[in-house]
KOLPA-52342 format. One record per residue (C-alpha): residue in three letters; y, x, z. Coordinates in steps of 0.25 Angstrom, whole numbers, plus 5000, padded with zeros to 4 digits. Example, Ala and Ser with C-alpha at 12.3 -4.5 7.8 and 13.67 -1.06 7.14 Angstrom:
2
NODE  code  yy  xx  zz
NODE  ALA  4982  5049  5031
NODE  SER  4996  5055  5029
END
This chain:
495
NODE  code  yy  xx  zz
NODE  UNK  5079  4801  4955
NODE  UNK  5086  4806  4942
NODE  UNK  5082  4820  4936
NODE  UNK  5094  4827  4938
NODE  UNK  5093  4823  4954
NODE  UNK  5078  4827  4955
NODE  UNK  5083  4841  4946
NODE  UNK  5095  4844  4958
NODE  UNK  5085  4841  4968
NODE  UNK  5076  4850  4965
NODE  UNK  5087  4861  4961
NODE  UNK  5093  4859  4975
NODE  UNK  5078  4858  4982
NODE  UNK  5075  4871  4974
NODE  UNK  5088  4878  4978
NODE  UNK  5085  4874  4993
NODE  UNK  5071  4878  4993
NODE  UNK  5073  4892  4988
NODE  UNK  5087  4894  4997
NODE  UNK  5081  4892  5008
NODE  UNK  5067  4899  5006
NODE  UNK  5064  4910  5016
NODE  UNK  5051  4914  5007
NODE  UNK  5044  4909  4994
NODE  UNK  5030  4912  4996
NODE  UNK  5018  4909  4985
NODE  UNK  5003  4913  4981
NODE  UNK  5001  4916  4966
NODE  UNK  4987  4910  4962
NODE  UNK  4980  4910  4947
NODE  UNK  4980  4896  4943
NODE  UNK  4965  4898  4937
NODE  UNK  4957  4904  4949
NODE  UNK  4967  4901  4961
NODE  UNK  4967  4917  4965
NODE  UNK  4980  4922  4970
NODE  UNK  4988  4932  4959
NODE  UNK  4989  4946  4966
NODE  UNK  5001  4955  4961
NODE  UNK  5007  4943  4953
NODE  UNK  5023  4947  4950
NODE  UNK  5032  4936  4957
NODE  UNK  5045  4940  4948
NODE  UNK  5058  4937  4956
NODE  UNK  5070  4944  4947
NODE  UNK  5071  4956  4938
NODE  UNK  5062  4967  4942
NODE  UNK  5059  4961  4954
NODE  UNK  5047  4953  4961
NODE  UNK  5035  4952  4970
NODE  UNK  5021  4954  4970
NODE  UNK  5010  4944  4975
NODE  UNK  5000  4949  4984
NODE  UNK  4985  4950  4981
NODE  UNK  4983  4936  4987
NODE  UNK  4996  4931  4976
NODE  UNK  5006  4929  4987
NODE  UNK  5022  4931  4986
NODE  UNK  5033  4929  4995
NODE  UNK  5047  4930  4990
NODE  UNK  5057  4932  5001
NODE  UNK  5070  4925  5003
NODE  UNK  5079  4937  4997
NODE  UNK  5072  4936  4986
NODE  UNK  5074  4922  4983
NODE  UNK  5088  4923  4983
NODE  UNK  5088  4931  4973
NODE  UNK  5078  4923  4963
NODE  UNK  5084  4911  4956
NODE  UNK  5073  4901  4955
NODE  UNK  5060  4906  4950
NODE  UNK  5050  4918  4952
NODE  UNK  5041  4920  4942
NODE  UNK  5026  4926  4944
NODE  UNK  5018  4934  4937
NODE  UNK  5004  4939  4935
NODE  UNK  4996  4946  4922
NODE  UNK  4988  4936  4915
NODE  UNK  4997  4925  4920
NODE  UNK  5008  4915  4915
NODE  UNK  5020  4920  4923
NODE  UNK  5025  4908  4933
NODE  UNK  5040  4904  4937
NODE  UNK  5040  4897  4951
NODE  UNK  5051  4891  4959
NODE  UNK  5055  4897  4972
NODE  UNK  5053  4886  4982
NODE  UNK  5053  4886  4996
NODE  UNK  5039  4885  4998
NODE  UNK  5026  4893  5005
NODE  UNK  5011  4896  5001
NODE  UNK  5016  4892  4985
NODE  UNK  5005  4894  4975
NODE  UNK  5010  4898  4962
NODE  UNK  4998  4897  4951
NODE  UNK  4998  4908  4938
NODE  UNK  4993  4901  4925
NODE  UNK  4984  4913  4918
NODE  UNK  4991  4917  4906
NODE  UNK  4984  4913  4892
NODE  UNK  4987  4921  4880
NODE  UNK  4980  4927  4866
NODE  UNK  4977  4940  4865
NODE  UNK  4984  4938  4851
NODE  UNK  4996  4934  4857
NODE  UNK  4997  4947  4869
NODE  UNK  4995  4957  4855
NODE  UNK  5006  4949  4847
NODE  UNK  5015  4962  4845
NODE  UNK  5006  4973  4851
NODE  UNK  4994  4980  4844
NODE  UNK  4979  4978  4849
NODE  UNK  4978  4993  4856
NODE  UNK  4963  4999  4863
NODE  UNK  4963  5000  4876
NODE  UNK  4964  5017  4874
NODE  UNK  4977  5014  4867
NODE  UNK  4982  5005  4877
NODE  UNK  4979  5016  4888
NODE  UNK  4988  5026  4878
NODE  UNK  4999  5018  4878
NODE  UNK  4999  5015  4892
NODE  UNK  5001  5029  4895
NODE  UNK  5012  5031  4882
NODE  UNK  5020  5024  4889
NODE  UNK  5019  5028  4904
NODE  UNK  5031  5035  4904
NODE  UNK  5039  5025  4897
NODE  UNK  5034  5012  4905
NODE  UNK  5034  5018  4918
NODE  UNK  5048  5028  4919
NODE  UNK  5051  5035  4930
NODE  UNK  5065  5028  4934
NODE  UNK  5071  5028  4950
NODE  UNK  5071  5014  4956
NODE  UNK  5074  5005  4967
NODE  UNK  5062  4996  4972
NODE  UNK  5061  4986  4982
NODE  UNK  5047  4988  4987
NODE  UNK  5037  4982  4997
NODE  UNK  5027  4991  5001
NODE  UNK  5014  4988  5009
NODE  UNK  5003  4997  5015
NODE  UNK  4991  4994  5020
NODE  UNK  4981  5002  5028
NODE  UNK  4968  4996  5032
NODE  UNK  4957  5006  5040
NODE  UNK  4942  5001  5043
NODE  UNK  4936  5008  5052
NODE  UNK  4921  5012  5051
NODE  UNK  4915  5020  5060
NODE  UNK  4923  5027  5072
NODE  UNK  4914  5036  5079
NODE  UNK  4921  5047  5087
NODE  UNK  4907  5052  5092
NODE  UNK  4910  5057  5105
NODE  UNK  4901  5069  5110
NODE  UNK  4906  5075  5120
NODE  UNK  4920  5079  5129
NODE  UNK  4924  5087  5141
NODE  UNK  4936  5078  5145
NODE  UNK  4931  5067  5154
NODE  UNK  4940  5055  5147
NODE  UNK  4936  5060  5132
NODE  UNK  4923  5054  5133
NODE  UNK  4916  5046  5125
NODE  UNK  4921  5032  5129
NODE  UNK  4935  5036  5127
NODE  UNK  4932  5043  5111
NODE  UNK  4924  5028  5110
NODE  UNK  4936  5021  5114
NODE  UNK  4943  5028  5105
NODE  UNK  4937  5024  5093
NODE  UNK  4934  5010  5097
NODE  UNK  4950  5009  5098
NODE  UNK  4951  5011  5083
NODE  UNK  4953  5000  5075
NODE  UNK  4940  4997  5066
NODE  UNK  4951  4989  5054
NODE  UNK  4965  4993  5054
NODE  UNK  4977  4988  5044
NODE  UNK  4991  4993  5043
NODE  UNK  5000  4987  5036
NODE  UNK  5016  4992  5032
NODE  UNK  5026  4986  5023
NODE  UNK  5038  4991  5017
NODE  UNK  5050  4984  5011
NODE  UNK  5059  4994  5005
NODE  UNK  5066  4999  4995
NODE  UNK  5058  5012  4984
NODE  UNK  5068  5020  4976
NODE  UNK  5063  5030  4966
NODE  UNK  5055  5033  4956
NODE  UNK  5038  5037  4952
NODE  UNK  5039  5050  4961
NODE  UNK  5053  5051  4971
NODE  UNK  5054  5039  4980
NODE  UNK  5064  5033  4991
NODE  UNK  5059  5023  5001
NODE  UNK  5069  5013  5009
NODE  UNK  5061  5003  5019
NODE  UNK  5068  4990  5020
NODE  UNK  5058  4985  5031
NODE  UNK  5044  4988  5034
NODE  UNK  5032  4985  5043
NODE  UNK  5020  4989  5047
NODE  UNK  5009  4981  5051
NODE  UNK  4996  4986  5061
NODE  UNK  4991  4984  5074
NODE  UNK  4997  4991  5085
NODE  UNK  4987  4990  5093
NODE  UNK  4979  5000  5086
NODE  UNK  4990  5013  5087
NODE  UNK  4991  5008  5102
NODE  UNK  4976  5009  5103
NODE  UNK  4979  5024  5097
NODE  UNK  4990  5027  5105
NODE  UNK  4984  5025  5117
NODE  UNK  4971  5033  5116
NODE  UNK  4982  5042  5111
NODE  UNK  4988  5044  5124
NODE  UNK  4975  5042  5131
NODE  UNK  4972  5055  5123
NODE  UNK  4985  5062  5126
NODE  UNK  4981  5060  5142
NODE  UNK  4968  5066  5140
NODE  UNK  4972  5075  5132
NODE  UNK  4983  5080  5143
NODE  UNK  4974  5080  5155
NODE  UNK  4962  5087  5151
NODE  UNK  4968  5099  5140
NODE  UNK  4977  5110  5144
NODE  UNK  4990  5113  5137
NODE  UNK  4986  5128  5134
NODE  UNK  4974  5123  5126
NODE  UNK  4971  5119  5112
NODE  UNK  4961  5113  5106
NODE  UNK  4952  5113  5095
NODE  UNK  4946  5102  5088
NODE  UNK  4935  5105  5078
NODE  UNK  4926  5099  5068
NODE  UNK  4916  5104  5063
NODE  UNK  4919  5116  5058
NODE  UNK  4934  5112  5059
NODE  UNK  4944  5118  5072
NODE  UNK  4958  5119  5074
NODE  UNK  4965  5122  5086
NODE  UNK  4976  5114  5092
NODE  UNK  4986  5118  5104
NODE  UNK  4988  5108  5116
NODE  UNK  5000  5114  5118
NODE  UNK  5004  5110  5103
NODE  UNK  4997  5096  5104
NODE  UNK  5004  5092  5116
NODE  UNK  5018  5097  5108
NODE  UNK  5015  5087  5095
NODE  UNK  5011  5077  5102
NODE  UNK  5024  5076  5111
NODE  UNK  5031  5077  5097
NODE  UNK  5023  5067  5089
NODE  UNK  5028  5058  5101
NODE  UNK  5042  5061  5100
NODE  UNK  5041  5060  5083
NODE  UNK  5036  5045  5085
NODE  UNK  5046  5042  5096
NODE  UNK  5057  5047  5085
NODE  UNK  5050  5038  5074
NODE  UNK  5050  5026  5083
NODE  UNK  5064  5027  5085
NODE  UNK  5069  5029  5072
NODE  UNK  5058  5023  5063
NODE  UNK  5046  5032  5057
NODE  UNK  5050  5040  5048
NODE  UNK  5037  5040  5042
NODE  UNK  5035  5027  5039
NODE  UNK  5045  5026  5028
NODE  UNK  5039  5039  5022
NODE  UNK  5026  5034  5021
NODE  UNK  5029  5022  5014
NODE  UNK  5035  5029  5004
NODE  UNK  5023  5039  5002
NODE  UNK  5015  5027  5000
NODE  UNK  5023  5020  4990
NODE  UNK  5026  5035  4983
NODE  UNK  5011  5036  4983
NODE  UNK  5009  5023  4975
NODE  UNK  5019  5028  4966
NODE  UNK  5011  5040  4964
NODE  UNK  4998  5031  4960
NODE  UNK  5005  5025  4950
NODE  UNK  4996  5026  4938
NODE  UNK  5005  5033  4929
NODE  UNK  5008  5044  4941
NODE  UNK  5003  5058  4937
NODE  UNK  4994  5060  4950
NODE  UNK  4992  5045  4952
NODE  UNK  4976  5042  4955
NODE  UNK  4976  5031  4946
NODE  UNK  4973  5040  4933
NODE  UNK  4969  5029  4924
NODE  UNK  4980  5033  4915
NODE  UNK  4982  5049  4917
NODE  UNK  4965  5050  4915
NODE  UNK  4964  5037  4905
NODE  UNK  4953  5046  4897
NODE  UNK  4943  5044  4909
NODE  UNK  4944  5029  4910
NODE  UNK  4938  5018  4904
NODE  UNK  4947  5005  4899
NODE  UNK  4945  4992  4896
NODE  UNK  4956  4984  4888
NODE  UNK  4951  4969  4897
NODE  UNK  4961  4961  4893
NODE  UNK  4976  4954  4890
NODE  UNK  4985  4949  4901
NODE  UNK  4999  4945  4901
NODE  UNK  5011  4947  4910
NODE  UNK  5024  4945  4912
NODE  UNK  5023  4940  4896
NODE  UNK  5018  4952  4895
NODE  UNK  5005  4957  4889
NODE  UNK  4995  4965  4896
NODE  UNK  4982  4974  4894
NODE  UNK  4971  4972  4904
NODE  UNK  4963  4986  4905
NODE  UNK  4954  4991  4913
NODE  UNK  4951  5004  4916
NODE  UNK  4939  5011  4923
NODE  UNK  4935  5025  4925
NODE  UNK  4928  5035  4916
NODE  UNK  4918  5042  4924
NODE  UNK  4925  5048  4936
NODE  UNK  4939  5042  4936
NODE  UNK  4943  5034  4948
NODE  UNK  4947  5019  4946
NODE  UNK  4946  5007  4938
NODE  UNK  4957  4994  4936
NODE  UNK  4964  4987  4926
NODE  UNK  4976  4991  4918
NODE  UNK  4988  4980  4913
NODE  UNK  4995  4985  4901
NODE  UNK  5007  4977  4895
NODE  UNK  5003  4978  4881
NODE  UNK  5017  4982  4876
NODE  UNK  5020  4993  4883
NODE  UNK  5008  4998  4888
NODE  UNK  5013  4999  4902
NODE  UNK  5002  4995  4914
NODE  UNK  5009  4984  4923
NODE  UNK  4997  4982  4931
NODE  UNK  4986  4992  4935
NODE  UNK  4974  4989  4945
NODE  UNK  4965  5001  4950
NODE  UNK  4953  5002  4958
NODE  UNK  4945  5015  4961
NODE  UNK  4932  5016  4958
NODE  UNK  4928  5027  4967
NODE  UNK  4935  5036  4978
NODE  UNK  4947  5042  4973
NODE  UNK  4943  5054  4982
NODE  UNK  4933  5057  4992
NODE  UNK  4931  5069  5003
NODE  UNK  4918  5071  5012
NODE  UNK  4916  5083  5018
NODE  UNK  4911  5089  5034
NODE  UNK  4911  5073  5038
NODE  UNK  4924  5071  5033
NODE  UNK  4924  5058  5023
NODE  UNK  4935  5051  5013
NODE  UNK  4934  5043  5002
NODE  UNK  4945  5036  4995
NODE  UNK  4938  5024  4993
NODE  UNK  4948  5013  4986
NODE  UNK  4962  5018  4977
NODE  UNK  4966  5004  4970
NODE  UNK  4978  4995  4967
NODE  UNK  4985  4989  4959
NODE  UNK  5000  4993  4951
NODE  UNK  5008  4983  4945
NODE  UNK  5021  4987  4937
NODE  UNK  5035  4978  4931
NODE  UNK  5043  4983  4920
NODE  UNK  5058  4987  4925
NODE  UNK  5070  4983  4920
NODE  UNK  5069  4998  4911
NODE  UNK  5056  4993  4905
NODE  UNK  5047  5003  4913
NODE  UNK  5037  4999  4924
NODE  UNK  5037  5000  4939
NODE  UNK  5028  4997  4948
NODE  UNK  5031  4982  4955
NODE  UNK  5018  4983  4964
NODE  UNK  5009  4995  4968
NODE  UNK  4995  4995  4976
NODE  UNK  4986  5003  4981
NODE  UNK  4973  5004  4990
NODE  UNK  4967  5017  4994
NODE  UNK  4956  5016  5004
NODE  UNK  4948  5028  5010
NODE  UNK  4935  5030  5018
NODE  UNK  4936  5041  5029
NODE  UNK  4923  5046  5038
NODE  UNK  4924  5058  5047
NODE  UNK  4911  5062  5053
NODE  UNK  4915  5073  5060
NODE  UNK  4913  5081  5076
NODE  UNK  4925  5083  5081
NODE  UNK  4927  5093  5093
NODE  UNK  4941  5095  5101
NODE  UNK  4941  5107  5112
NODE  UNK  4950  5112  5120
NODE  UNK  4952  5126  5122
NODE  UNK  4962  5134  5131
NODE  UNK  4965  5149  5130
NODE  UNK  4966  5151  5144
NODE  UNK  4951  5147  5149
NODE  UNK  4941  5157  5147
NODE  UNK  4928  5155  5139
NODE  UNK  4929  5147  5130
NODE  UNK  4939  5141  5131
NODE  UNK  4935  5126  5131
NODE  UNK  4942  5115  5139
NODE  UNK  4937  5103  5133
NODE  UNK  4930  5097  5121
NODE  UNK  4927  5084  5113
NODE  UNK  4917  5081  5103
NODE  UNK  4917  5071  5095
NODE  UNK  4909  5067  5082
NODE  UNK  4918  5056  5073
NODE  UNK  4913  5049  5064
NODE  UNK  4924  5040  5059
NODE  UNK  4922  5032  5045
NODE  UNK  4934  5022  5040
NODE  UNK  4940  5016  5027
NODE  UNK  4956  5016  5025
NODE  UNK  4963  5007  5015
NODE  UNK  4978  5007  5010
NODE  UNK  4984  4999  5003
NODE  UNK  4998  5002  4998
NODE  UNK  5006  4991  4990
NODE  UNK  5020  4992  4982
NODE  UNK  5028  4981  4979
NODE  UNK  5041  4982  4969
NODE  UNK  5051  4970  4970
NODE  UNK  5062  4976  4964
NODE  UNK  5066  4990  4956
NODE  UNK  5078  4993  4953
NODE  UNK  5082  5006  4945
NODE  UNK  5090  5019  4952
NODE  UNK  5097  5031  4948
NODE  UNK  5093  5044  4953
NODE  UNK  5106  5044  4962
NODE  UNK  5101  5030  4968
NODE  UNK  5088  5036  4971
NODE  UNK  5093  5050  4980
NODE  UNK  5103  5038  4985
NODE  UNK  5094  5027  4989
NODE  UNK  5089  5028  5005
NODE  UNK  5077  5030  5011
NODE  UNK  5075  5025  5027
NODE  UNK  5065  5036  5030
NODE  UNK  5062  5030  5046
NODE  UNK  5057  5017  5045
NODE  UNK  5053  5008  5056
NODE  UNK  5042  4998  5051
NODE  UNK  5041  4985  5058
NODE  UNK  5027  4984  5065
NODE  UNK  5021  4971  5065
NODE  UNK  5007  4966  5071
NODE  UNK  5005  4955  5061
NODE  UNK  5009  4951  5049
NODE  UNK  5022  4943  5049
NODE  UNK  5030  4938  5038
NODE  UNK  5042  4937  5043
NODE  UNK  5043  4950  5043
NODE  UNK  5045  4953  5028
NODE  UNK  5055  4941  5028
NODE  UNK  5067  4942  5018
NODE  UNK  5059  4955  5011
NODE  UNK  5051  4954  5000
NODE  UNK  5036  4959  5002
NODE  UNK  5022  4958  4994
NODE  UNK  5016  4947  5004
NODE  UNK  5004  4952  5013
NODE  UNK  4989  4951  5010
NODE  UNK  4979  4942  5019
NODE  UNK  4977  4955  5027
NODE  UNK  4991  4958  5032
NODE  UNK  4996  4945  5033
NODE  UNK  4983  4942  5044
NODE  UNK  4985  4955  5050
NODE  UNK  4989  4953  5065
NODE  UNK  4987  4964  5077
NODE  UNK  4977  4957  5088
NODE  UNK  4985  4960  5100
END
């Protein structure tokens, strides 16, 4: 076969292959150590990409390949960038050659700095590598809430309604799941800038077991039934702790619950309107953590004085070079992680933080929270203007909560002599639990705005996540999506 027929060949294969591709999917490995490459950039066109996951998987959809001509390209710090045809093909492996390189050749036309001056430079030029400009961002969001729980121990003593006795107050707890994960994803689009923001969800889902908030719902009404049969309308009750009371109208109890029924009717019928304004909190609040943020906890800039860095290494990236620094705490400040600064500009492209001991804690009358894990990871691509933005955003923020605590519900009614006293339950909780969240950000696509575009741009404030059971990856089919960890993708509700 002549060179020319083996060259159309393959032209025509290639053409085929790609055309006709639902997906390309691929694992990014180091070829040294055969570890997966987390957070490596998958470039797919001017300003736009994806992100591999913490196990080095990618999946580029089907849009998306339209629109690229014939290569991606892959890159990681410390690593030879890597150009890969798109083939239709699954489970790929796309190995990353550890870049090689003189420190002689990475200071060729910049001066030898100390780590102190390298810190002052950093923060020179906040405002000029990081400008506050109004865009439009194609965004994936993903948040993840996992609770384990320790101890549930309602400690019933004693009470004068027949059917709130002990075995029920047992059942009770024994119906509350000891692990618990949920899971919601967002495909949107995110207009605005460092502090005003605008939110339209494209398509979103939440992931979780039913079952559970059935479980709730009916020793919800299981409650509501007691609750009706054995307390008079005229009453009002009083729940104390401790040296804690506050009084509570039936009458008024009865009223908000009918409401709070007819408000989740409404919301099932239109979409819930919360839903949509939470996400946005959440990505607003990563915003707000951003390092250079005024009130943001990670501090290692604004209160540079009261940590301790270390100047490790060299990397490259992107042909450009990096400083590796890390940074640990002086006496009482809160975190420790690594800083990567291009040496040209001094901006940080990269930054991983990790606490290194609550972040705030509260114990008082057997109340307990700690705030036990604040880390994550921000990774930042140079716009068309020149400034930064952020391409992928995470945080984990996990907390301890105890309550050791007697609690005391009485009914009272006006119209009874004496003292007044219907019923009662006592109870002595002890409850103890660790929470986790994990909230991830990822930036396909920016694209500057005027101020007109922004108070014009839309904003779908009821939204009507799909639930799903299990995970299933047809679901995200023709959207672009950071692909799910080991947990999520094994996650299924045991009927």
């Amino acid at each position: 076969m002549s060179f020319l027929k083996i060259t159309l060949t393959f032209f025509f294969a290639l053409l085929f292959s790609v055309g006709s591709a639902q997906t390309f999917s691929a694992k990014v490995m180091d070829q040294d150590t055969g570890e997966p490459i987390s957070y490596a950039t998958i470039e797919t066109g001017k300003n736009q990409g994806i992100i591999t996951n913490e196990e080095g998987e990618f999946t580029i959809q089907i849009d998306q390949i339209k629109q690229i001509q014939d290569s991606i390209y892959i890159s990681y710090m410390g690593y030879e960038t890597k150009g890969v045809f798109l083939e239709a093909q699954e489970n790929l492996e796309i190995v990353l050659i550890p870049k090689i390189f003189e420190l002689k050749e990475v200071f060729l036309t910049t001066e030898v700095l100390t780590v102190s001056e390298i810190i002052e430079k950093v923060q020179d030029n906040l405002e000029k590598n990081y400008t506050v400009d109004l865009t439009k961002k194609k965004i994936f969001f993903r948040e993840s809430d996992l609770t384990k729980v320790k101890k549930m121990d309602f400690g019933f003593k004693k009470s004068s309604i027949e059917e709130l006795n002990k075995e029920f107050i047992d059942s009770i707890a024994s119906l509350i799941p000891k692990k618990s994960a949920y899971y919601k994803e967002v495909v949107g689009d995110f207009y605005g800038d460092y502090s005003q923001h605008k939110l339209f969800i494209t398509k979103a889902a939440e992931l979780y077991d039913k079952n559970n908030d059935l479980s709730a719902e009916g020793i919800g009404k299981e409650l509501e039934r007691i609750f009706n049969e054995n307390v008079k309308k005229d009453s009002y009750i009083k729940i104390r702790s401790g040296v804690f009371s506050t009084k509570m109208q039936v009458d008024s109890i009865i009223k908000e619950n009918e409401e709070a029924k007819e408000e989740i009717e409404k919301q099932a019928e239109k979409g819930n309107a919360h839903f949509q304004k939470h996400i946005k909190n959440r990505i607003s609040n990563l915003y707000e953590q951003l390092f250079f943020q005024e009130d943001s906890k990670i501090d290692v800039l604004d209160k540079s004085n009261r940590y301790h860095f270390v100047l490790e290494n060299y990397t490259v990236i992107d042909e450009m070079s990096v400083y590796i620094i890390h940074f640990s705490p002086k006496g009482s400040k809160d975190f420790k992680g690594t800083l990567y600064v291009n040496t040209q500009d001094f901006a940080i492209v990269r930054l991983d933080f990790q606490n290194v001991k609550p972040i705030s804690k509260f114990g008082l009358l057997g109340i307990t929270y700690r705030n036990t894990i604040y880390r994550g990871k921000m990774l930042f691509g140079k716009d068309t203007n020149g400034a930064y933005s952020p391409k992928y955003l995470e945080i984990e923020d996990g907390s301890y909560i105890g309550l050791d605590r007697p609690l005391k519900v009485i009914e009272k009614n006006k119209h009874v002599k004496g003292r007044r006293k219907q019923n009662e339950l006592s109870l002595g909780l002890d409850i103890r639990m660790n929470q986790l969240t994990k909230y991830e950000l990822v930036v396909f696509d920016s694209e500057y705005i005027s101020e007109n575009d922004f108070k014009d741009s839309p904003e779908n404030d009821r939204v009507k996540a799909t639930y799903l059971s299990q995970y299933d990856p047809t679901f995200w089919k023709d959207y672009t999506i950071m692909e799910p960890n080991d947990a999520i993708e094994s996650f299924k509700v045991v009927e």
